[in-house]
N, C-alpha and C positions, 0 to 999 in steps of 0.2 A: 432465749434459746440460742444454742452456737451450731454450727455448721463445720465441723472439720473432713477430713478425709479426700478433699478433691483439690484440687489446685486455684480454687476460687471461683468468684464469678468479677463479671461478668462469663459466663461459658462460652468455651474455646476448646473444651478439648473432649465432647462425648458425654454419653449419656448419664455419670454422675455428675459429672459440674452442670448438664440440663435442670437436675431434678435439682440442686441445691441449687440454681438460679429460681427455677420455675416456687420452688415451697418455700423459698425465703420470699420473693415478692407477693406469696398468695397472704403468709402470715402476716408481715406486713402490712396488708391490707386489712387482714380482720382484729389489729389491735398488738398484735404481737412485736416485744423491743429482738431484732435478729440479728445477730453478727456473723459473719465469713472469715475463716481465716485464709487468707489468699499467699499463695508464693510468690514471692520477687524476689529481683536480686542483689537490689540495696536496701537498706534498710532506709522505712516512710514513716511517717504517722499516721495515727489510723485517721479515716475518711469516711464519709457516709454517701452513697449512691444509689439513690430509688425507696431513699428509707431505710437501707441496711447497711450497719456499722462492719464496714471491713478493716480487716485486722493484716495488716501484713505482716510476713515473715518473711523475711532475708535469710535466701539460701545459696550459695556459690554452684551452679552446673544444673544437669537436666537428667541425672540419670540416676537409677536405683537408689544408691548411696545418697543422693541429694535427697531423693522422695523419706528417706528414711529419718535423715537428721530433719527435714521438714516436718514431719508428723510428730516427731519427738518434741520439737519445740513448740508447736502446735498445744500437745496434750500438757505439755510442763505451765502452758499460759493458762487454759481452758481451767485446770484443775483448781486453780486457785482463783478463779472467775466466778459469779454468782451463777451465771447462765447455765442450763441444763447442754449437755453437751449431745448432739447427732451426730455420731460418726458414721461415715457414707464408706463400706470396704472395710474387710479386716485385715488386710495384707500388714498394718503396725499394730494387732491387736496386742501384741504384749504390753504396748506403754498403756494402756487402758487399767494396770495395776495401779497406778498413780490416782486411778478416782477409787478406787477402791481403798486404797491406802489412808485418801482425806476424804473419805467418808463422802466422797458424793455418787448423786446415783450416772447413769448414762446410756443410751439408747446407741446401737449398734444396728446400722444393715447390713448384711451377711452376705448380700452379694450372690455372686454364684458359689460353685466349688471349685476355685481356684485351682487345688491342686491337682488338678485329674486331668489337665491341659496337658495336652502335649508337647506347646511350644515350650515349656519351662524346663531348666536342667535338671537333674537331682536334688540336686541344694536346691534350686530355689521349688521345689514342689512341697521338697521338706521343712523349710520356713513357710511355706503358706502352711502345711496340714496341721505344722504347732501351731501357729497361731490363729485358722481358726478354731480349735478346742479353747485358748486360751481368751479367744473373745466373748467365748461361749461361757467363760470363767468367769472372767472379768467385769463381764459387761452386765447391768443392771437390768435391761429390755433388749430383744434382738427383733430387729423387722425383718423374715426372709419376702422374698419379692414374688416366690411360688411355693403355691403348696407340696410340690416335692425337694424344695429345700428346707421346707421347715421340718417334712416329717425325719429329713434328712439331720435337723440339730436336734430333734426330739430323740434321738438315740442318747445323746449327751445330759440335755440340762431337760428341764419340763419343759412341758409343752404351756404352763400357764406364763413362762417366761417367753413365750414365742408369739410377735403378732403378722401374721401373714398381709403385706399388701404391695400389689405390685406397680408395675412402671404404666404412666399415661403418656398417651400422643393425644393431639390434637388430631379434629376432623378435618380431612381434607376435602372440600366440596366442587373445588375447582378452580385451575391451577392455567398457567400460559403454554403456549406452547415452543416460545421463542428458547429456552434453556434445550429443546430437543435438537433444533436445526445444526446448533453447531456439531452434533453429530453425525448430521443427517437423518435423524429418527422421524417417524411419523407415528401420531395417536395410534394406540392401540395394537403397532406393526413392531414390538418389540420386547424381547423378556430382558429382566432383570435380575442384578446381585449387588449385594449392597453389604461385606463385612470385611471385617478385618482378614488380610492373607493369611492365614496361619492354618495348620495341620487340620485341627479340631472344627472347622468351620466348613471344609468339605470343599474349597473353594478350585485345588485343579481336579476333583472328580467331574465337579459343574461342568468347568470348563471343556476337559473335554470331552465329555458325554456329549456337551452342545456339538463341539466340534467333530463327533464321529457320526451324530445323527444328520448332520447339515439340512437344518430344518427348515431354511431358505428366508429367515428373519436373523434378524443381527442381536446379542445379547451384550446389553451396557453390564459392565464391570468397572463397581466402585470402591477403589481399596490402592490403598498406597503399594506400591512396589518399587521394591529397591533393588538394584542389577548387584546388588552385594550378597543378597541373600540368597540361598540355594534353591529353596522353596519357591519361590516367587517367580526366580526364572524360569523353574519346569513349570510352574504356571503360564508363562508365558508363551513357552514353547507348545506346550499344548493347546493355547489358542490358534482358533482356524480365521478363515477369511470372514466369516460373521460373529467375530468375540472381537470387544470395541474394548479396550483398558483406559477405562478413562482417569486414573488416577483417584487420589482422595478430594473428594468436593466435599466443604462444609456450610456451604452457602444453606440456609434450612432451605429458602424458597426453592432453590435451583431442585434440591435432593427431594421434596415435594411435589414437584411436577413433574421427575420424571418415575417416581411412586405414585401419581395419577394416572399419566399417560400408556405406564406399561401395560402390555398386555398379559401377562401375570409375573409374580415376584417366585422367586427361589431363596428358599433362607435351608442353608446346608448347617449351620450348627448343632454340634451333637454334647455340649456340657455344655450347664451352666441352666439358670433358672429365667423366667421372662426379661427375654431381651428386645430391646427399644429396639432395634430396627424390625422387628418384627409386629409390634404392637404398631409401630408409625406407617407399615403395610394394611394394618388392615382397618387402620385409620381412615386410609386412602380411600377402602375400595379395593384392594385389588385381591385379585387371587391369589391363591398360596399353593405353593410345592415346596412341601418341608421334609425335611430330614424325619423318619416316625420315630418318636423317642418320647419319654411321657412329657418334657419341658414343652417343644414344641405342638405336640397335639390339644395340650388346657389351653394352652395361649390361641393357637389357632380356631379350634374345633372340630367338629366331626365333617364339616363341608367342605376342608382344605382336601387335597390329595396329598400323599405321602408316599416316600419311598425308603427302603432299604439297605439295598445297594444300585450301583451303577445300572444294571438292566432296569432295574424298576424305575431309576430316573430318566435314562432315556425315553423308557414307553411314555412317562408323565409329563414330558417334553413333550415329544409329537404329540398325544393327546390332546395340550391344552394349544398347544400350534393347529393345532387342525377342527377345535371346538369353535363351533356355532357359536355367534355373538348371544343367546340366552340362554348357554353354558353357563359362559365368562361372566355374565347379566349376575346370572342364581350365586355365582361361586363371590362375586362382586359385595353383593349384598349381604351373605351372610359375613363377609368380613367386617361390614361395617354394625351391623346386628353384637356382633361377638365383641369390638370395638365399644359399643355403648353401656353394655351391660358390666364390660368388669375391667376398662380400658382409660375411660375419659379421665380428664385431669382433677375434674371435682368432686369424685369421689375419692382419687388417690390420696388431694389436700385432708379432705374430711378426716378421712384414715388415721393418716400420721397426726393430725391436731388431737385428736381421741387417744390414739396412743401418749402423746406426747402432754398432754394433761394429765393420763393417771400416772405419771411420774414426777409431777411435780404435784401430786394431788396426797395429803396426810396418808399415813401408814393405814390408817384400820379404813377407808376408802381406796384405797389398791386392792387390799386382801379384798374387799365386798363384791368387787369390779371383777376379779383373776376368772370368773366361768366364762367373761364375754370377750376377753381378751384373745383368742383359741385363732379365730381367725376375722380379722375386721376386714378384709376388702378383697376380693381376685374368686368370686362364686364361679362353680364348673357349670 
């Protein structure tokens, strides 16, 4: 089995080089030969690390254009490879005609819906919406990561071409409290936000809702910001004397404890199918105040609070600022409840090795297989 679509592992850059670190070492384990194709920028020989054959690819630069002649040459190696191929993202689903072309099969995750983002131009909304149809084309099996993304591909191709399973965290049982001091934080005396700055994520409404209800607890903000970007700035600006920017941290441990220690998490994203900081939320433990949108609510549950708009976030702010420790207790638990049941990491493995055997499993054992296929992992 090959692993394209991320930038490699070891993981370094978010939640798809996580899962193609975490299911290449799982497979590995249980028997499986795994390869990575990984970016670099001179050209190596391939190398083996933890078990798994990485492949590099020499690309010059770090940006779109590089990501694109990367994947191209990626899928040009892959296709004439024995290995079944996993592609993690359809953003280069066109070159995916190449396994079609040499007749091999290939497994495609679908990711969110890219194109509905608001941070992305024209053109680039318009090369995502071609091509995810075209991955939907192309591609032999599709894993969406929630069931409103798949019923979302099921417009397109079949649904017995669609296998649902989504993203795992680990449990987090109990964490230090040394990564808060540099803040100044104290357990439980703090809310949180933990995503990418961009439009669709909701992150200056957060902001300064905190900022106008001045709740008299400070709210960590984790997310890169750049004084270039326009957005980011009125983010900034809209932070009051208790909104802390602490930059991008990718320490797991660090971003771990302070997902233990909050006193609840805020996850404002409004596109896009089960996302990893959210599942690594209620991994934790902690409570949730999410954006109400159907992505958010399956992944969360019925126990999270949710909001709207800006009034409903405020009220859901002071609420959980001004709740009772066997509030935040009940709201606690059910995350980790919602966590075990369609979150953990060894059912997600299980998932994909299922999937990923009936495609390299004979033709008239696929067709016998296609009624169970519907959805193997992410139960409401």
């Amino acid at each position: 089995m090959a692993i394209l679509g991320t930038r490699g592992v070891p993981a370094a850059h978010g939640g798809f080089e996580t899962l193609a670190e975490r299911l290449a070492l799982e497979l590995v384990a249980r028997g499986w030969r795994v390869e990575v194709y990984c970016q670099v920028r001179e050209p190596a020989p391939p190398t083996v690390w933890r078990g798994i054959l990485l492949i590099p690819v020499a690309v010059r630069g770090d940006g779109a254009v590089s990501t694109i002649v990367f994947d191209l040459k990626c899928t040009l190696r892959a296709a004439f490879r024995p290995a079944l191929p996993l592609v993690l993202g359809y953003n280069t689903a066109a070159f995916s005609l190449l396994y079609r072309l040499t007749a091999k099969r290939s497994v495609m995750n679908m990711d969110g819906i890219e194109w509905k983002r608001d941070r992305w131009s024209k053109p680039a909304k318009a090369w995502f919406w071609l091509n995810e149809r075209l991955g939907s084309l192309f591609s032999t099996h599709l894993v969406a990561d929630h069931p409103e993304i798949a019923k979302h591909l099921a417009r397109r191709t079949s649904a017995a071409r669609i296998t649902t399973i989504a993203y795992g965290a680990d449990p987090v049982l109990e964490a230090p409290t040394e990564p808060l001091a540099k803040f100044g934080l104290r357990p439980r005396d703090f809310g949180l936000l933990i995503a990418r700055v961009v439009p669709e994520n909701l992150v200056l409404q957060i902001v300064r809702a905190w900022s106008e209800v001045r709740p008299g607890l400070p709210l960590l903000v984790l997310g890169k910001l750049a004084e270039s970007d326009p957005y980011h700035r009125a983010v900034r600006a809209a932070g009051g004397p208790d909104v802390i920017f602490a930059g991008a941290i990718y320490e797991a441990e660090r971003v771990a404890a302070f997902r233990f220690h909050a006193r609840f998490h805020i996850h404002g994203h409004t596109v896009g199918g089960t996302n990893p900081s959210l599942v690594e939320a209620l991994g934790a433990g902690s409570p949730i105040l999410a954006h109400d949108n159907p992505f958010n609510r399956w992944v969360a549950g019925p126990q999270a609070l949710y909001f709207g708009d800006e009034t409903e976030l405020r009220r859901g702010i002071l609420g959980l600022v001004r709740a009772g420790p066997r509030r935040l207790e009940v709201m606690g638990e059910a995350s980790r409840r919602r966590h075990a049941e369609a979150f953990t990491w060894r059912d997600i493995f299980d998932a994909y090795e299922r999937a990923l055997r009936r495609q390299l499993a004979p033709r008239r054992e696929r067709r016998e297989a296609r009624p169970a296929v519907r959805r193997e992992h992410g139960r409401a």
